[in-house]
N, C-alpha and C positions, 0 to 999 in steps of 0.2 A: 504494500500500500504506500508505504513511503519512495518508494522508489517514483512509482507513477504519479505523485504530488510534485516529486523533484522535477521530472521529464515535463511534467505539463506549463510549468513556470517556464517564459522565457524572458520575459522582459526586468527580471529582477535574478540577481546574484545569490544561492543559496547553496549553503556551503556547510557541510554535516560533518562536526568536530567528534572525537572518542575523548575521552575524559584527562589525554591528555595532550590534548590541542593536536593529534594527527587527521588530518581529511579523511574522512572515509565514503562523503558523498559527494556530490558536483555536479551540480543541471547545467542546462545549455545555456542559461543567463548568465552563468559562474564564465562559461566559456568564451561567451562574447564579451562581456564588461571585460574580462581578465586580460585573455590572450590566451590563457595557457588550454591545455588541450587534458583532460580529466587524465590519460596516461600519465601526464606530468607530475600531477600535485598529487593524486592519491597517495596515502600514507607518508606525504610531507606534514611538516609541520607548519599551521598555518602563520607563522609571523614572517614566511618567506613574502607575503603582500606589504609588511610593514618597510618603512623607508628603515633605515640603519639607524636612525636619530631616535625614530620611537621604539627597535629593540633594545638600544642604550637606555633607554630612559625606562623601561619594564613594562612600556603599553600593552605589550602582548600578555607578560602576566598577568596583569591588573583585569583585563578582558576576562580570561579562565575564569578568576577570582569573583568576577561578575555572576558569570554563569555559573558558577558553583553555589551562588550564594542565590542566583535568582530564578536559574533555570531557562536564561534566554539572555543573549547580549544584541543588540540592535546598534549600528551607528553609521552614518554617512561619514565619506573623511576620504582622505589621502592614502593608496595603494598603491602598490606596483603595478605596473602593467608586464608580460612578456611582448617586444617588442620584434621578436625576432620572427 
């Protein structure tokens, strides 16, 4: 069932973390907003979309920290693109 929620989304990026921040889903929104291609990021870890300034500064933990606390993290902001 969740698979077919992820596929049906296109125009929004939706990206299904394991408890400890590795990818484990990726829709087609994920792929267009991104670049990257679901081969690429599955069982990465998602702070590969954070600029280097915000894994220095512990945004990506603080995120987990969110969702562990709240059961959902939501944010518009600044990502990486693949570019290649």
């Amino acid at each position: 069932m969740a698979e077919l929620l992820l596929d049906a989304v296109t125009e929004v990026a939706l990206v299904v973390l394991d408890p400890d921040g590795r990818i484990t889903g990726w829709n087609a929104g994920a792929e267009h907003i991104s670049g990257f291609r679901e081969e690429e990021v599955l069982g990465e870890h998602f702070s590969i979309f954070h600029p280097p300034e915000d894994i220095a500064g512990g945004k990506p933990v603080r995120e987990l920290a969110a969702v562990r606390e709240t059961g959902r993290y939501q944010e518009q902001g600044t990502r990486l693109r693949n570019w290649s």
